[in-house]
TISE-275160 format. One record per residue: z, y, x of N, C-alpha, C in turn. Coordinates in steps of 0.05 Angstrom, whole numbers, plus 5000, padded with zeros to 4 digits. Layout:
# residues N
ZYXZYXZYX...
***
This chain:
# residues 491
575220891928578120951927579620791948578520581965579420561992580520161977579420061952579919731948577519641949578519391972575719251972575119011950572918991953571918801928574718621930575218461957575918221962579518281946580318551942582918571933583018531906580118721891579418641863579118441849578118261861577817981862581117851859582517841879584517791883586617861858586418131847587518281831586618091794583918121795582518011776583217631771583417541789584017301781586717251779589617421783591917381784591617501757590717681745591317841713590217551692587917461711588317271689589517071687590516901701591916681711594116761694595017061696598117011678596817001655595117171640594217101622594016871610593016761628592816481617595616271611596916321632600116181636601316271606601316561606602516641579601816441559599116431554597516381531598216051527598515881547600115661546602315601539604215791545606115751543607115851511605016021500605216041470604915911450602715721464601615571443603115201432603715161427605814921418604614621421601614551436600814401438601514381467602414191481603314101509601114141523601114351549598914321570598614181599597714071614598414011643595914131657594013911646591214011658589114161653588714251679587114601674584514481693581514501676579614461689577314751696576514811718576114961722573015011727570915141712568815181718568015341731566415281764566215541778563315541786561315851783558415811785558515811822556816041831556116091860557116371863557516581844558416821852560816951848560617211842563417241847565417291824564617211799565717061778567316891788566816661812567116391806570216511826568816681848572116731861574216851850573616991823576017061806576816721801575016521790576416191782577916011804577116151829578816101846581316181853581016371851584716501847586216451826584216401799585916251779587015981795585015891793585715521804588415651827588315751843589415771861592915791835593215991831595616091814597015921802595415811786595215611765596915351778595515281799597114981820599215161830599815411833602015541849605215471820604415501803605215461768606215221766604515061783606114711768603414521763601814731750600014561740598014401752596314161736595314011746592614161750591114191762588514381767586014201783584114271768581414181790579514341784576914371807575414601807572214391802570614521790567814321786566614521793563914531817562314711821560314711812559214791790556814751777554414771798554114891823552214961838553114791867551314821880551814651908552214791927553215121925553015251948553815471937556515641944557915911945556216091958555516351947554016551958554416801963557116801947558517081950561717051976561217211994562717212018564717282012566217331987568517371976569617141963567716991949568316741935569016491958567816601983568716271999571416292018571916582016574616702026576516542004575816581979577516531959578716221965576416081970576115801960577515681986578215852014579515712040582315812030581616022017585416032015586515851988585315661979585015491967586815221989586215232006586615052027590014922023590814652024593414592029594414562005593014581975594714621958593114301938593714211930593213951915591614011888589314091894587314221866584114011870583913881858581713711864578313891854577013831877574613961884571413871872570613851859567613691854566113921851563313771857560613861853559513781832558413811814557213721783555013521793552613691817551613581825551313251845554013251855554913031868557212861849557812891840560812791824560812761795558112751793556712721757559812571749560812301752563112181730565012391733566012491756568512481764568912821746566512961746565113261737566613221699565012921691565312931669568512821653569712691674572812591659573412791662573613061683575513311675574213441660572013521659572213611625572713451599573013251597573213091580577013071569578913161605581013041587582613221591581513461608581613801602583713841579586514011581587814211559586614391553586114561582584414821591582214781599580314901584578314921606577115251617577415281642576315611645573115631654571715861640569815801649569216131675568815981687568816331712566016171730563416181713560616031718559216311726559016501700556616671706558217001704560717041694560117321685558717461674558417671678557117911669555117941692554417591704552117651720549917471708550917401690547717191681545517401662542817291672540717401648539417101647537217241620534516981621535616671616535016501624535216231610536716001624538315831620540315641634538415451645538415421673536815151678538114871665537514661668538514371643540614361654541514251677543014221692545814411678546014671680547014791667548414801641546614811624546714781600547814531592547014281606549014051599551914011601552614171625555114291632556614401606555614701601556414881580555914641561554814531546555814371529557014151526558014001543559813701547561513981550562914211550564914341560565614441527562514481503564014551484564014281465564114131480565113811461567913801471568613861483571513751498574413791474576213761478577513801454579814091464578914141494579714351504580214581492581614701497582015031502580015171511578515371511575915481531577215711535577415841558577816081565575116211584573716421569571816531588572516711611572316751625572416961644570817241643570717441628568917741629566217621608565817381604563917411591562917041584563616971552562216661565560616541571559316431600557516301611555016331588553316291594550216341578550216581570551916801558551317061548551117161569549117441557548917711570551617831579551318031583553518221585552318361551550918381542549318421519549618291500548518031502550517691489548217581486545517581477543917421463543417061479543216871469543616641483543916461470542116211470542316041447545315811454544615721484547215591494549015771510551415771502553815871507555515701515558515851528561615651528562015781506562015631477563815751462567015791460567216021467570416041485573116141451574716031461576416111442578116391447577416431476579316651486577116861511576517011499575017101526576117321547577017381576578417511576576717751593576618011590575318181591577118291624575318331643576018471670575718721665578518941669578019171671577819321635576019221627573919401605571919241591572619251562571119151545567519171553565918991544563418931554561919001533559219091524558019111499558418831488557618561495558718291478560518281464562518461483565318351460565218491441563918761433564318791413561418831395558818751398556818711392557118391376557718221396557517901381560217791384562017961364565217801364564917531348562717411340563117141337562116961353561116991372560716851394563016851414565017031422566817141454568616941437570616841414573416821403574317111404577117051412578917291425577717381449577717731441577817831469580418001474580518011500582918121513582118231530583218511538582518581564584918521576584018561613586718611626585318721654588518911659587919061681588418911713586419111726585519091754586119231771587019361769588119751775586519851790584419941764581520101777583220251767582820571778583420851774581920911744583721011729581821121700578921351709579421411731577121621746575721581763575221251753572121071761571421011749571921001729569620951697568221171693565721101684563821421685564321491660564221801646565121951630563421891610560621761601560421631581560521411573562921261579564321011567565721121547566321371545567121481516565521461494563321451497561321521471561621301455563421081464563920851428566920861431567120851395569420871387571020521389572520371396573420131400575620291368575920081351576820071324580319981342583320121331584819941327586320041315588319941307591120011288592320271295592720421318592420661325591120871311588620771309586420941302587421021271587920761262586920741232589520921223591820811237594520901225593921291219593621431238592821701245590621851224588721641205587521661185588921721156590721401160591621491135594321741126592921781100595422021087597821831097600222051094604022011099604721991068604821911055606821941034609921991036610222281019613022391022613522180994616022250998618322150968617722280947616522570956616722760923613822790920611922620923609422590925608522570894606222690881605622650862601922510855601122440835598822290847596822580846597622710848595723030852595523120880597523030893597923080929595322880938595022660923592522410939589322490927589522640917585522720922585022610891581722800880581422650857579122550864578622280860575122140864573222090839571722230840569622160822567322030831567721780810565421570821562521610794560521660803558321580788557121320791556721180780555420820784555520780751554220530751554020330742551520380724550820200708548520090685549019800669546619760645547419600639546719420656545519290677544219180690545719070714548419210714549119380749552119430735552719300721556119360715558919360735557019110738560219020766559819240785557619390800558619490825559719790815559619850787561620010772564920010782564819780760568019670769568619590792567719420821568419450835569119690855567119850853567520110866569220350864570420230835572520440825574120300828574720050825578219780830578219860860576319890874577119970898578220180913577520380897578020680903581520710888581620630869585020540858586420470883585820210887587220060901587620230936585420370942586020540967587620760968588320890942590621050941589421350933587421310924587021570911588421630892589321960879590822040866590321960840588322070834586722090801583521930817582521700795579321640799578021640778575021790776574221820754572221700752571321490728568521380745566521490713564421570731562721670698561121390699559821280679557321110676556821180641553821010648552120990612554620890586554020970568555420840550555020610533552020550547551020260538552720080558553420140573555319910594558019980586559420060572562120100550562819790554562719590540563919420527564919280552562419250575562119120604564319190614564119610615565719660632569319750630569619840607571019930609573919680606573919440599575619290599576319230631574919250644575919190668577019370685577219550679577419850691579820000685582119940686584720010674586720320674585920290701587620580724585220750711582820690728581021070725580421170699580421370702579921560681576121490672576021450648573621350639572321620628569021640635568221880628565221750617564721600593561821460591559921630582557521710591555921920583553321820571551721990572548621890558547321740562546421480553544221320569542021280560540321240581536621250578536421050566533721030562532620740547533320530565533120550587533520340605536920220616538620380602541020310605542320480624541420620637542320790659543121040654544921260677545321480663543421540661543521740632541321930629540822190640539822380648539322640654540322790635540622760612542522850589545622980601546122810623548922760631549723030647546923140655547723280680549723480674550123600656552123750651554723730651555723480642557823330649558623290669556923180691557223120719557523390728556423640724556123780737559723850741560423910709562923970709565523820724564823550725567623340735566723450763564023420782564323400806565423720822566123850795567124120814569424100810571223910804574623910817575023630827573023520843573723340848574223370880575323180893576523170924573523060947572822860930570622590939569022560915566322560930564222370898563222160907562921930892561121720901558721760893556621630892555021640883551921440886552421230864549021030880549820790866552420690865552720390867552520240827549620120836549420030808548120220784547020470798546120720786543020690767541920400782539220470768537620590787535320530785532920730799530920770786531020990772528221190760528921460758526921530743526621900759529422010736530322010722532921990706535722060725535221720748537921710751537621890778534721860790534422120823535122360814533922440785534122640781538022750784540122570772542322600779542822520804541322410819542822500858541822700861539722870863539423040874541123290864541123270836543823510825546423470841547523280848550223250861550223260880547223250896547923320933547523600933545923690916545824020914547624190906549324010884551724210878554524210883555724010899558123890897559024050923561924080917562824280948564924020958565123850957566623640968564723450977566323281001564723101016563122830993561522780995559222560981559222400991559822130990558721860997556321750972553621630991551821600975550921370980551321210959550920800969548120820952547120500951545220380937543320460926542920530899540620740883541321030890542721030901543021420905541321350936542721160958539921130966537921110974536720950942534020990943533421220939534621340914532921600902533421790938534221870953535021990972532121960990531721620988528621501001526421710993526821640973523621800956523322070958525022190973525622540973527522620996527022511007528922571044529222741050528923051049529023341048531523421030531523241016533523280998536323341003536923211029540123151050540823511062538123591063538023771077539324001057539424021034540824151010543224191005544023931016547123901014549124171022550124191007552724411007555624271027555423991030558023861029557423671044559523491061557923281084557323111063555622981078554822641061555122461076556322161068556321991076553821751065552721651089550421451072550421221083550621021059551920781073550420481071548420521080545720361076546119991090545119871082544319621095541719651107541019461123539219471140536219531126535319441107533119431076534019711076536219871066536020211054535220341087536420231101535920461129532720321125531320271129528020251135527020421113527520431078527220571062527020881073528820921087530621201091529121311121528721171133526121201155524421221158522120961141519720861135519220691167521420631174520720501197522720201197521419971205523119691209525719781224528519701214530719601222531419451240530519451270531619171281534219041275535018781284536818651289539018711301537818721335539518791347541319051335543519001358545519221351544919431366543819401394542719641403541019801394539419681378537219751352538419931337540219801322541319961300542720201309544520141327546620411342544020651343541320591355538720871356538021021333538820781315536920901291539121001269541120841278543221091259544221391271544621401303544721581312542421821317540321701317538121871302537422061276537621821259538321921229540522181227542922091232545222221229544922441246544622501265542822831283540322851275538522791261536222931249537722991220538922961208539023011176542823041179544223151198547023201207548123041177548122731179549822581163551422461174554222301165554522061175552721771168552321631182551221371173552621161172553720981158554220741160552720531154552220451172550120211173550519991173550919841146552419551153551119341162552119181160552318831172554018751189553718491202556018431217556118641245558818691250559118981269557519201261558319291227557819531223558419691239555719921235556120201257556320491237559320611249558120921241557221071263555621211256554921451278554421741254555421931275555522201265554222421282553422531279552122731297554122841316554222871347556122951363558522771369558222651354561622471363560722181368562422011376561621811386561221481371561121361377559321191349561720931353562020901324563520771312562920411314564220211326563419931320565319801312564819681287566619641271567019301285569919181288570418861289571518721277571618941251573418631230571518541215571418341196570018251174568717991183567217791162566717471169564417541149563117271157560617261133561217141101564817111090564417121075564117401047563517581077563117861058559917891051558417731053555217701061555417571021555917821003555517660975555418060966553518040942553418230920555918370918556718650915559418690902559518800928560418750952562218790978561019100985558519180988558519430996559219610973559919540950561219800929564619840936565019560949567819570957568319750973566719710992566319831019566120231012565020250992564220480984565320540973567720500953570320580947573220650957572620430975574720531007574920731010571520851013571721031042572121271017571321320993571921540977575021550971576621400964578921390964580221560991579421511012580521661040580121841038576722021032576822251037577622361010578322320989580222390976581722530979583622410999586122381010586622551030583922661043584022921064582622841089581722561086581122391116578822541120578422601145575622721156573922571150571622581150568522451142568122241158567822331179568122091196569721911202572321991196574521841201574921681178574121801157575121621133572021361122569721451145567621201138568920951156570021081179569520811206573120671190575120851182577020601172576820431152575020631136573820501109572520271121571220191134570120091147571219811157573119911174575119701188577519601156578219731156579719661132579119451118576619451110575519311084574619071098573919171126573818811136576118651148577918851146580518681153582118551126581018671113582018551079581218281078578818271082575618041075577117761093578317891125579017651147582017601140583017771122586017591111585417461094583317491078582517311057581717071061579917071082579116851097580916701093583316821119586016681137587016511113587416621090589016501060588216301043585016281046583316181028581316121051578816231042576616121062574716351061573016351070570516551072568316421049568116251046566816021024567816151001566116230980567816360966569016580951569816740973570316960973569717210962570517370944568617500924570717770934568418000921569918230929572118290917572518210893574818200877577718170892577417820909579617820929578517990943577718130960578118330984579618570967578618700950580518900936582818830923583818640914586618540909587818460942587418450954588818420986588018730997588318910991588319211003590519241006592119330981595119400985596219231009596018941011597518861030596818951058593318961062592319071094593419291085593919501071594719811088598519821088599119671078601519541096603119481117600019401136600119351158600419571178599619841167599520131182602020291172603820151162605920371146608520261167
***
């Protein structure tokens, strides 16, 4: 389009510099000195134009070169027009004390070392750096990516940055390992939107936009018959709570009418806690679970219903499969199918293929292997294959949790979720999670649209909870009593 690197550069280190100025000037702790980490490439000449800006600003500035030698012919352009201005210069390698009092008495520290150009392993030298940098009592600001990560992220030593600031366009890091980056931010460079190649579309980036466009409008003359009816199947005697949570949750998301069926041996368990839904207790097996007795019952509620749940706390024997497979076969409304629905789904995988109605399946990493017969990796690139697989061989949605839950749907583009903390890593949280998303489609929300806010939602509940209290702690109970206030936030 006729910019040379050397303008991008130029462009890239002034977006951040204000960035950064802003970010000082917001924060209420007094700043002067800004220490500056710069590798050999051309990362480091974006930290040059910072440093440059930065001393143009007032501020006190010095540059530490982690390497003994500039290699990118853009970066040493950077570093002469550096020339004349009072920014003190070291080598790590030559200036070991002088290296270590500015990081040590550092406000700021920026790190513009590696970019989105490092792979493979920090030589020592390195790594000593990045860590006397995350002892400091500093500020860390990364540059596109912090020092030791991928553009991918994996990396045992990092700058653990409080602020990472993204060139151009979000990186898979930032939203694969948001507990590694801090904050990310993007900011612009003024690349043309028609230099990004046309599948940078295929992930969905989660934000308040999105979500707002999800949820129902409530008129004034609204009645609770305009918001969807949800019928939840769950619970046992065994398995009570993800009963009641799954239905306190589906309340609390704004469904019209919620109906939750369970055994009537879990009566005493359940129904005191369960206030709002409409209680429907049916037959139970010897084992405490619904019985197959029931099917008639169920058959009847799930044909005026809006949304069914179905799985959470259900039991697993041929009883309670025998009632998933009746409800994916007969239900003309969208299905979300958690936990023992499934398993039973595991043991009979053909079964999806029956469905009358979409399904949602909302597995942890243990049910996706069930549901495959194949190991779960870790990674997130892992998981993004194997849900998008699943979900175009058996045309489901998947939600696949853990930290940076993923939906993927057949044809559309795949969902990465960035709210939520590990104090959602407890029993209970995925019935929450699975009440959410029935509550939405309830409500009219598309299938897909109503897993990935369900999604975001529920972990934005979990990180105000945090913010209020702690992650230590944390039970699903508070995440569904802090709903009303997150959907609040979209009105």
């Amino acid at each position: 389009m006729g910019m040379t690197y050397l303008r991008l550069m130029e462009n890239a280190g002034a977006a951040c510099s204000k960035y950064i100025y802003d970010y000082i000037r917001s924060d209420d702790r007094p700043c002067r000195k800004i220490t500056i980490l710069c590798g050999s490439g051309k990362n480091a000449g974006d930290g040059l134009v910072i440093a440059r800006k930065l001393k143009q600003s007032g501020f006190d500035v010095s540059v530490i070169f982690v390497y003994d030698c500039m290699k990118a012919g853009d970066t040493i352009e950077m570093y002469t027009r550096c020339d004349g201005l009072d920014i003190r210069f070291y080598k790590a390698s030559l200036h070991c004390d002088e290296a270590e009092f500015e990081i040590d008495s550092a406000d700021i520290i920026v790190d513009a070392i590696f970019g989105i150009g490092f792979k493979g392993e920090l030589d020592e030298a390195t790594a000593s750096i990045i860590e006397q940098a995350n002892l400091s009592r500093a500020k860390r600001i990364s540059i596109d990516v912090p020092s030791g990560l991928s553009a991918e992220g994996e990396c045992p030593i990092y700058i653990k940055a409080d602020v990472t600031i993204a060139i151009a366009a979000l990186k898979p890091v930032h939203l694969l390992h948001v507990d590694k980056i801090g904050k990310a931010v993007t900011v612009d460079i003024s690349i043309p939107e028609n230099c990004f190649p046309e599948n940078t579309a295929n992930v969905i980036i989660p934000t308040t936009e999105n979500i707002i466009k999800v949820l129902p409008k409530k008129s004034d003359n609204a009645h609770k018959g305009d918001f969807g009816r949800a019928v939840i199947i769950a619970g046992s005697m065994n398995y009570q709570g993800a009963a009641v949570l799954s239905a306190n949750a589906c309340v609390r998301s704004g469904a019209g009418i919620t109906q939750l069926i369970f055994p009537k041996s879990a009566y005493p368990a359940i129904a005191p806690k369960v206030t709002e839904p409409i209680l429907l207790p049916v037959a139970s097996s010897a084992e405490g679970t619904i019985s197959a007795m029931a099917e008639f019952e169920i058959h009847n509620a799930i044909k005026s219903a809006d949304a069914v749940l179905i799985g959470c706390g259900l039991g697993n024997n041929e009883e309670t499969n025998s009632i998933v497979y009746h409800v994916i076969r007969n239900a003309e409304c969208p299905i979300v199918i958690d936990a023992d629905g499934i398993n039973a789904v595991a043991k009979n995988i053909d079964i999806l293929k029956e469905a009358k109605a979409p399904l949602i399946l909302t597995p942890h990493p243990g049910e996706m292997s069930r549901l495959t017969g194949k190991n779960v990796g870790t990674s997130v690139p892992e998981r993004i294959m194997t849900a998008l697989k699943f979900s175009e061989e058996y045309n489901v949605v998947v939600v696949l949790k853990g930290a940076n839950t993923i939906v993927a749907s057949n044809n559309l583009p795949v969902f990465i979720n960035t709210t939520g903390n590990n104090g959602m890593a407890t029993g209970g949280s995925g019935d929450t999670l699975a009440g959410i998303i029935t509550a939405l489609l309830a409500q009219s929300a598309k299938v897909f649209d109503a897993a990935a806010a369900g999604v975001f939602i529920h972990g934005l509940a979990a990180d105000r909870v945090a913010e209020k209290h702690s992650k230590r702690g944390m039970t699903p109970t508070d995440i569904i009593n802090e709903l009303p206030d997150t959907y609040g936030l979209f009105e």
